[in-house]
C-alpha positions as CSV (number, residue, x, y, z in Angstrom):
1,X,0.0,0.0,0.0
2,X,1.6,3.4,-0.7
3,X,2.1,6.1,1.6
4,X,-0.5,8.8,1.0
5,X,-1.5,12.0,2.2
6,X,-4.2,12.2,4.8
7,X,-7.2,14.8,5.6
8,X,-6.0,16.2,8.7
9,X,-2.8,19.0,7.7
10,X,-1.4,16.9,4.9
11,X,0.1,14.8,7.4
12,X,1.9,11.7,5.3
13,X,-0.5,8.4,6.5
14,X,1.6,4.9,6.8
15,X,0.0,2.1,5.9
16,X,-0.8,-0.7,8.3
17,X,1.3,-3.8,9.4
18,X,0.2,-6.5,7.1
19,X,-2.1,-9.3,8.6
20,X,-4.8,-9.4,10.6
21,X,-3.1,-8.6,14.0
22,X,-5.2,-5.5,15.1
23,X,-6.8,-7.1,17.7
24,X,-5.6,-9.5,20.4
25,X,-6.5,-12.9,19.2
26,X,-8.7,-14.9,22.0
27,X,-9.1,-11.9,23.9
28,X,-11.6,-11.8,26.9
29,X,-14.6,-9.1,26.2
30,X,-13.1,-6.5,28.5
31,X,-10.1,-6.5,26.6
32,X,-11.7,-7.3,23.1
33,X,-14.0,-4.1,23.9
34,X,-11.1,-1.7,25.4
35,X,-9.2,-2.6,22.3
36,X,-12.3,-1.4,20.0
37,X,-12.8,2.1,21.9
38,X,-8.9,2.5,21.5
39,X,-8.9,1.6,17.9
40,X,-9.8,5.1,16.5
41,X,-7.4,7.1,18.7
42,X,-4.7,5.2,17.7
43,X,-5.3,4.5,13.5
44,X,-5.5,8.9,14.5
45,X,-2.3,8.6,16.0
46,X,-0.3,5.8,13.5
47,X,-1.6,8.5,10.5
48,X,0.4,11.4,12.4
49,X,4.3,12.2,12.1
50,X,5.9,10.2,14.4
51,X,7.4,13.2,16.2
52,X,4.0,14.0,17.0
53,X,3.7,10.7,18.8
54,X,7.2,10.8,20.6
55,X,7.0,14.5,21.2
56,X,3.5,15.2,22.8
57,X,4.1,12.4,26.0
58,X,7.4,14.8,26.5
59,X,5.4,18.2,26.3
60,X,2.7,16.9,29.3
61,X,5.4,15.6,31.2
62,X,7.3,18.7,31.6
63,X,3.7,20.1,31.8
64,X,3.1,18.5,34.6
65,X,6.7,19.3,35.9
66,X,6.2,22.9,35.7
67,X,2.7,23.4,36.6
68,X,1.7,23.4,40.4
69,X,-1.9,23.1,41.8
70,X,-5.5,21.7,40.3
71,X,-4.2,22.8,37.2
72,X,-1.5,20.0,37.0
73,X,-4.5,18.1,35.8
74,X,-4.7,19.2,32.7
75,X,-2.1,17.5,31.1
76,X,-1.9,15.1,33.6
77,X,-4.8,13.0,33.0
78,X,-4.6,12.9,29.5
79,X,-0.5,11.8,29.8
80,X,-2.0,9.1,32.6
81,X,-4.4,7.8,30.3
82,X,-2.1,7.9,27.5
83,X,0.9,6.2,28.9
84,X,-1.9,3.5,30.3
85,X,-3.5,3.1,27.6
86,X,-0.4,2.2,25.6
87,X,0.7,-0.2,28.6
88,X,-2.5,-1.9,28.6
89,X,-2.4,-2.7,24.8
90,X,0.9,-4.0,25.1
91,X,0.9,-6.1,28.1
92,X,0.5,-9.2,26.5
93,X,3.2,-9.0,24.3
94,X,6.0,-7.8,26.3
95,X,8.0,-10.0,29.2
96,X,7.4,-10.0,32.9
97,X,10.8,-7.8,33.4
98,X,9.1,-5.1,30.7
99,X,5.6,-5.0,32.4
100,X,7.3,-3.9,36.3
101,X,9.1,-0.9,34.2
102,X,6.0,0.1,32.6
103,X,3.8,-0.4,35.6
104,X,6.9,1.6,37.7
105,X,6.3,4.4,35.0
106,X,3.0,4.5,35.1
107,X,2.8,5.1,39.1
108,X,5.8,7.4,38.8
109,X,3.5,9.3,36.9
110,X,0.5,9.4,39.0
111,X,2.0,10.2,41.9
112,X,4.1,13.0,40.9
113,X,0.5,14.2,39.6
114,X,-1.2,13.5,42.9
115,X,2.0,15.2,44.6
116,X,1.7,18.5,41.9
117,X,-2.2,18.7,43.2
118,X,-1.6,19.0,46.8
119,X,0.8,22.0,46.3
């Protein structure tokens, strides 16, 4: 499939991994219906320039760095769901060493967003 140009900005889209491989195969139905709700956001996101994907995680976390107070919330609970959304799809696939870093990450996260709040 050849690399095109999408709606949004002219952003270049890639195509799609070849097989079937979307979903996780045998999933349970709270995975099999997390997986559909997340498959929109993230065909959004595999369209945009990578940068965009590897830069905007960086920009809320120094957001939430910088900014003290209720406000901290603002970027921080869309870099929480973010960063857990991408650990939840890739649980399965990664090794039991992989999964304590991401979940170590994850609550890193949260609590230096809980911690920003009570300032």
């Amino acid at each position: 499939m050849p690399v095109g140009y999408g709606k949004l900005g002219g952003v270049p889209n890639r195509p799609l991994p070849p097989g079937d491989t979307f979903f996780t195969p045998n999933a349970g139905p709270t995975r099999r219906a997390v997986e559909r709700k997340l498959a929109i956001p993230l065909l959004w996101l595999h369209g945009q320039s990578r940068l965009l994907v590897g830069v905007l995680p960086l920009v809320l976390v120094i957001a939430v760095a910088v900014i003290t107070g209720p406000l901290v919330l603002i970027p921080g609970i869309p870099l929480i769901a973010f960063v857990g959304a991408i650990h939840y799809l890739a649980w399965p696939a990664i090794s039991p060493g992989a999964r304590t870093i991401r979940m170590l990450v994850l609550l890193l996260i949260v609590a230096l967003v809980a911690t920003e709040v009570g300032r």
